[in-house]
C-alpha positions as CSV (number, residue, x, y, z in Angstrom):
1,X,0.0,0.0,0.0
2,X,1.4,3.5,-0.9
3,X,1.3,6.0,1.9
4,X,1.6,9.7,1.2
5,X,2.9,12.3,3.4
6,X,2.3,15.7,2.6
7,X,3.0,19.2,4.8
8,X,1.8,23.2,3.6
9,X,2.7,26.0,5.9
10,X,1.6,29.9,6.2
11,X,2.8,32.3,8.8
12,X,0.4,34.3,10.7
13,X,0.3,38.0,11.5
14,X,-1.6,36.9,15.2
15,X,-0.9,35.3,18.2
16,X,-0.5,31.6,18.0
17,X,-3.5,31.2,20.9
18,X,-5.5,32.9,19.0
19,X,-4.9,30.8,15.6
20,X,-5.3,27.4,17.6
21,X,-8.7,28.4,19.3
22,X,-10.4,29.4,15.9
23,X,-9.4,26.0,14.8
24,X,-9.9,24.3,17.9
25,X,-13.4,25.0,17.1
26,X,-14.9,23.3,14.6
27,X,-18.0,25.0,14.6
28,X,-16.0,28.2,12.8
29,X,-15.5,26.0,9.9
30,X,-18.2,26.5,7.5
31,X,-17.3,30.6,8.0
32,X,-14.1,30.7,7.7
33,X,-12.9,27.4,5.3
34,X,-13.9,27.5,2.0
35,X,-14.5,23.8,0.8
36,X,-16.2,22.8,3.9
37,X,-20.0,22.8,4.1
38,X,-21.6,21.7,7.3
39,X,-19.7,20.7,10.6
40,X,-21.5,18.4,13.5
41,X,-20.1,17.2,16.9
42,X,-21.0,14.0,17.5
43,X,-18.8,12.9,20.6
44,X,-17.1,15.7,22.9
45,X,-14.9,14.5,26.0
46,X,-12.0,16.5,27.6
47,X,-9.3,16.5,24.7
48,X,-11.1,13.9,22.5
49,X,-13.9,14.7,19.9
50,X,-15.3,12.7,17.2
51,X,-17.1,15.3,14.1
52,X,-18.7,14.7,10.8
53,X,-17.6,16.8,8.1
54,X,-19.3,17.7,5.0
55,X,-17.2,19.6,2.4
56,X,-15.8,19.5,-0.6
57,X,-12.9,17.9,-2.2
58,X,-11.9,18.8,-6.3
59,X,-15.4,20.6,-6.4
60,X,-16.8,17.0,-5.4
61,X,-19.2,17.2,-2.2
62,X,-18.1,14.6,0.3
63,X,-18.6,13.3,3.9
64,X,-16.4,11.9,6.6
65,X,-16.2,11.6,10.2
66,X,-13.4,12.2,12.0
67,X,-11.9,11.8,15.5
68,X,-9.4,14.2,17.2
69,X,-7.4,14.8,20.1
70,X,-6.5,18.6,20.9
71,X,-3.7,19.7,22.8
72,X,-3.8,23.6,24.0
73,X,-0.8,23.0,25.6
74,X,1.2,22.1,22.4
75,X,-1.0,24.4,20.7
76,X,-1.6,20.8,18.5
77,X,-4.7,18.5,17.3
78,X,-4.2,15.8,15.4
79,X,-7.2,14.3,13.5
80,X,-7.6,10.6,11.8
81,X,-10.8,9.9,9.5
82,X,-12.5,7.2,11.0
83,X,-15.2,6.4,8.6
84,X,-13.5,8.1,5.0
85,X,-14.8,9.0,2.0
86,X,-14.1,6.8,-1.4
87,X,-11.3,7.1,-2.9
88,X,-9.7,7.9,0.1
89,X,-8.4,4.8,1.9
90,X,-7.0,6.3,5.3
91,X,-6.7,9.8,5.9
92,X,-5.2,11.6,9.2
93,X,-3.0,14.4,9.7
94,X,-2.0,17.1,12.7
95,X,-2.8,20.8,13.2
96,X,0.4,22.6,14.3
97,X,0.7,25.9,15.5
98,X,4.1,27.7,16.5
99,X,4.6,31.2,18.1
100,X,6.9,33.2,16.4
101,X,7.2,36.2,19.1
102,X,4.4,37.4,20.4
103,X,2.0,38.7,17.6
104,X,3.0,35.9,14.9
105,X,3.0,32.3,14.6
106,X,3.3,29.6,11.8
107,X,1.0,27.0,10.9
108,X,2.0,23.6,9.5
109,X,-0.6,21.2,8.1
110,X,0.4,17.4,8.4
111,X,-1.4,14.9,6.1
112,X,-1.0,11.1,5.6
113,X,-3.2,9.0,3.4
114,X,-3.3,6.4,1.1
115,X,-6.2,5.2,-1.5
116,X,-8.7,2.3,-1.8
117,X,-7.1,-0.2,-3.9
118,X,-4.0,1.6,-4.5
119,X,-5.2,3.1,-7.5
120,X,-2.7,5.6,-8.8
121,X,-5.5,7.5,-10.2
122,X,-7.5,7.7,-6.9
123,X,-3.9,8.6,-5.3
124,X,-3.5,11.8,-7.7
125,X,-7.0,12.2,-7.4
126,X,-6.8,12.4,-3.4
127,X,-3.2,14.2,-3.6
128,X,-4.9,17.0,-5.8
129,X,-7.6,17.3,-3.2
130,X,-5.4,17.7,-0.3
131,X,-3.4,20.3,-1.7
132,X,-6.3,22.3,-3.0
133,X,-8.2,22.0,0.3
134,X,-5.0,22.6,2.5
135,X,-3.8,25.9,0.7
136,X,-7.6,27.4,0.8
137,X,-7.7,26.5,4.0
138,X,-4.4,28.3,5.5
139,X,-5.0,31.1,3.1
140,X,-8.2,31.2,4.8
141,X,-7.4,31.3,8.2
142,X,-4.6,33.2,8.1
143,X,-7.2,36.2,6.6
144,X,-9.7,35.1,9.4
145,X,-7.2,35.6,12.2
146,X,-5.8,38.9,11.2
147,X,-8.6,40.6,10.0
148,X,-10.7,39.2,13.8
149,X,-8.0,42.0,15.2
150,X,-9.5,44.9,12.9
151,X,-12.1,46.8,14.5
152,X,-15.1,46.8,11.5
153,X,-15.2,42.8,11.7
154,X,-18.3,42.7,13.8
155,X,-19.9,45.1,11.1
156,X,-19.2,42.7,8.3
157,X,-20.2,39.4,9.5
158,X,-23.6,39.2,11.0
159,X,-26.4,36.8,11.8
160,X,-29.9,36.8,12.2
161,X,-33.0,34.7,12.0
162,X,-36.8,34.9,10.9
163,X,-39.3,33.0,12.5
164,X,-43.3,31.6,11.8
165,X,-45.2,29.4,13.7
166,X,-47.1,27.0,12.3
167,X,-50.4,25.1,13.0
168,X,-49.0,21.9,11.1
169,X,-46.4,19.2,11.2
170,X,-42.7,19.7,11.2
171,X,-42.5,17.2,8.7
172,X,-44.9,18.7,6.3
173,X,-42.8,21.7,6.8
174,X,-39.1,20.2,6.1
175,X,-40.6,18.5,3.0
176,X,-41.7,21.9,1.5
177,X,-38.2,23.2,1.8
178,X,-36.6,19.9,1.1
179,X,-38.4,19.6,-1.9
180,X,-36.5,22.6,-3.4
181,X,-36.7,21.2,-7.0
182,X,-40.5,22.2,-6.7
183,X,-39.9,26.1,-5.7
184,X,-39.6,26.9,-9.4
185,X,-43.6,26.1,-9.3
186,X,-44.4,27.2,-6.1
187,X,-42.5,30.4,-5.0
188,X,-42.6,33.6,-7.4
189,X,-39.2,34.9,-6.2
190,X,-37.3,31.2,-7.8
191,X,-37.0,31.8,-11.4
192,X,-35.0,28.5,-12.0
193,X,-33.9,25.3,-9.6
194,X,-31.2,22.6,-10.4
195,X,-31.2,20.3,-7.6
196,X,-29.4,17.1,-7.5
197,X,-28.8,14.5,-4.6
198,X,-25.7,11.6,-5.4
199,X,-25.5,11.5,-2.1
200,X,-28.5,10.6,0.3
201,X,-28.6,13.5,2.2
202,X,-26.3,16.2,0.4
203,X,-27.7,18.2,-1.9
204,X,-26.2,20.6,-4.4
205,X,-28.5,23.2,-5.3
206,X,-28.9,25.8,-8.2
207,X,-31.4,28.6,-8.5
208,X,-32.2,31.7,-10.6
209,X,-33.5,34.4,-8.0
210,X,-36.0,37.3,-9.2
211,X,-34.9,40.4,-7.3
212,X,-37.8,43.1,-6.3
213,X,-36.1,45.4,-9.1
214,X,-36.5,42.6,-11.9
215,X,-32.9,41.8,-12.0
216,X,-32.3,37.9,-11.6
217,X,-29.4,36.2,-9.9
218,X,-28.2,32.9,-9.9
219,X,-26.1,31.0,-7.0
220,X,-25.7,27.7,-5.9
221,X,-25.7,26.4,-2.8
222,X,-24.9,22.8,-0.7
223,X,-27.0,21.6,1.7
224,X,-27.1,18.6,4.4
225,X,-30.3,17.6,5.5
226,X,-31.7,15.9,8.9
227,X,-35.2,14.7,8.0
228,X,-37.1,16.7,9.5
229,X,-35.8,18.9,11.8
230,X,-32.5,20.7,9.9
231,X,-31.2,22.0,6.9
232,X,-27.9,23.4,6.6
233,X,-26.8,24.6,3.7
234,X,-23.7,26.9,2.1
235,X,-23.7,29.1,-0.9
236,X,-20.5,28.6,-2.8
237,X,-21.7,31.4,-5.9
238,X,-22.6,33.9,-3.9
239,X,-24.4,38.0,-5.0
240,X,-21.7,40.5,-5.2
241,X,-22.3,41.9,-2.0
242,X,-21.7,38.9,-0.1
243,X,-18.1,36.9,0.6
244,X,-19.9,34.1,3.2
245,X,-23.6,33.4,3.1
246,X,-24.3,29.9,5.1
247,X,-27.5,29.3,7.1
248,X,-30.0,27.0,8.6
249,X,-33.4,26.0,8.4
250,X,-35.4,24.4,11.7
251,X,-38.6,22.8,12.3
252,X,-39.1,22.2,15.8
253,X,-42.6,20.5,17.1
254,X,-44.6,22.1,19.9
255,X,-48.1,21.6,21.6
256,X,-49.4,23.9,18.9
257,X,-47.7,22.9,16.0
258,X,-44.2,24.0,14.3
259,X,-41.8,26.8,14.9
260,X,-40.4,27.3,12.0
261,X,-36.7,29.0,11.7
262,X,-34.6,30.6,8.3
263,X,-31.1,31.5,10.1
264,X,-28.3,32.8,8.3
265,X,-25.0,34.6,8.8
266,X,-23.4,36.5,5.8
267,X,-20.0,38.4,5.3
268,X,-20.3,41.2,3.7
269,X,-18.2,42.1,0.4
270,X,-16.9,45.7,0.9
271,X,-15.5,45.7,-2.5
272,X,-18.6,46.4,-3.9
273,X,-20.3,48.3,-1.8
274,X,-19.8,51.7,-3.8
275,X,-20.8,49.5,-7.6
276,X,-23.8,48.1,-5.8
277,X,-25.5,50.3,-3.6
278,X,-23.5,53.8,-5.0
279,X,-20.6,55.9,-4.0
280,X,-22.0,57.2,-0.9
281,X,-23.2,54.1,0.3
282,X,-21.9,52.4,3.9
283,X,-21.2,49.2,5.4
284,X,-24.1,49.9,7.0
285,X,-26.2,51.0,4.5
286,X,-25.3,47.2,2.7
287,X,-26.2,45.3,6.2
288,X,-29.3,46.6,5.5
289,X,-29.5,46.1,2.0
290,X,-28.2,42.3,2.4
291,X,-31.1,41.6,5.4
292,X,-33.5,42.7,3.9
293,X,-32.8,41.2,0.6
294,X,-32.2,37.6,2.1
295,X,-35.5,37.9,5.1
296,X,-37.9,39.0,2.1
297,X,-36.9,35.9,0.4
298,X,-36.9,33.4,3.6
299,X,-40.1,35.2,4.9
300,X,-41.7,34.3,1.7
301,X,-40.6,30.7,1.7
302,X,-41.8,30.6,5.5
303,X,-44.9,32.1,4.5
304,X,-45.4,29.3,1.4
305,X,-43.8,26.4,3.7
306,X,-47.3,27.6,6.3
307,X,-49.6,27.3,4.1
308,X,-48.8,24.1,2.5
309,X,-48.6,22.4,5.7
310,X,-51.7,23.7,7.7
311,X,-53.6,22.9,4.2
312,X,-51.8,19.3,4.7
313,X,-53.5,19.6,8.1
314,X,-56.8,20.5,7.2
């Protein structure tokens, strides 16, 4: 069996601390590394954690799960896939993070793998991946960490969340937003929809938005779904006024029904602020472009996702 060991680096304008808790915490993923998608926690004691990862690898959406053992002390966490992805055999690797003085550090990223079969076209295939995966994702964190110490990064990631309750079953409710191949037909604002599913429960979905001025958009988006309480979901084509745009849709049962939940947190793309919106416009002026944009569309599928399932009900 061939075995591959591969290492990338970057140094770090930011205290080594600081790098190794944003990647201690896997929960930052999604925001802050590109290729990956969804992160859940499945097992969490002391040093040890087991995670399932959804991301992607060459432009491919994959799953794994993972367990790994963090080390604050070392300012190390080494991971080891315990359930891979085809064509990856065995997959595992270390985090390592080294201060260089007091505001800098260097990260190294340690991988080991080898492919099912020993294929040598699996091996490139996996080889590619990794590289592609590990440079975004240093590049990435490496802008997360330094920009975290400038003082407008609270005004350019934000989150917030609309809500409906609903006199019908959480089920009926995921399956209207589930079924996303049908919005085309049943919500005004969806032009188009390309949805495909190779994987049960990953989803990589296309749509052409109408916008209130006409103008139509297109993104596409991945989501992971957990019949029939969650959808999570990242878009990877995002507007022009956007740089990050994941979110989350929740049904939750009560006494009276379903509460019903759109979340979604979104960096904002200064670049184009001034094109957009006009040369006097703010970061604050585009917050509230961006909401309101993104709440008139979930509101609507709220509203549609309602009356679909109390009309199931009745």
């Amino acid at each position: 069996m061939t075995t591959r060991e591969v290492e990338h680096e970057i140094g770090i304008d930011a205290p080594a601390a600081a790098v190794y808790h944003l990647l201690a915490d896997v929960t930052n993923w999604p925001r802050i590394f590109p290729p990956t998608i969804h992160v859940d926690r499945l097992q969490t004691q002391a040093d040890q954690e087991r995670i399932r990862i959804w991301a992607t690898a060459n432009d491919t959406p994959k799953d794994w799960t993972s367990h790994r053992t963090l080390d604050p002390d070392r300012l190390t966490i080494t991971f080891r896939q315990e359930i891979p992805a085809p064509p990856v055999k065995h997959m595992g690797g270390t985090w390592i993070i080294e201060p260089l003085g007091e505001t800098r550090s260097r990260v190294r990223l340690l991988h080991d793998y080898s492919a099912l079969g020993d294929d040598p076209h699996d091996l490139l295939w996996i080889e590619r991946a990794v590289d592609n995966n590990s440079t975004l994702e240093l590049a990435a964190l490496k802008e997360n960490v330094e920009r975290a110490h400038a003082a407008d990064t609270q005004e350019l990631t934000f989150s917030f969340t609309d809500t409906v309750h609903i006199a019908g079953s959480a089920k009926d409710v995921y399956d209207f937003v589930n079924e996303a191949d049908r919005w085309a037909e049943r919500l005004p604002h969806v032009a188009v929809v390309r949805l495909t599913e190779d994987t049960p429960g990953l989803q990589e979905l296309q749509m052409d938005t109408r916008a209130k001025d006409g103008s139509v958009h297109t993104t596409k988006s991945y989501r992971v779904v957990f019949p029939h309480h969650k959808i999570a979901y990242k878009q990877v084509t995002l507007p022009a006024l956007m740089t990050l745009h994941t979110g989350e849709w929740t049904f939750t049962e009560t006494q009276e029904g379903t509460t019903a939940s759109s979340q979604h947190t979104v960096t904002l793309n200064t670049d184009n602020i001034a094109r957009i919106l006009g040369p006097d416009a703010t970061v604050a002026d585009a917050r509230a472009y961006v909401h309101t944009a993104l709440s008139t569309n979930s509101r609507a599928t709220l509203s549609y996702a309602k009356a679909h399932a109390e009309q199931k009900r009745a």
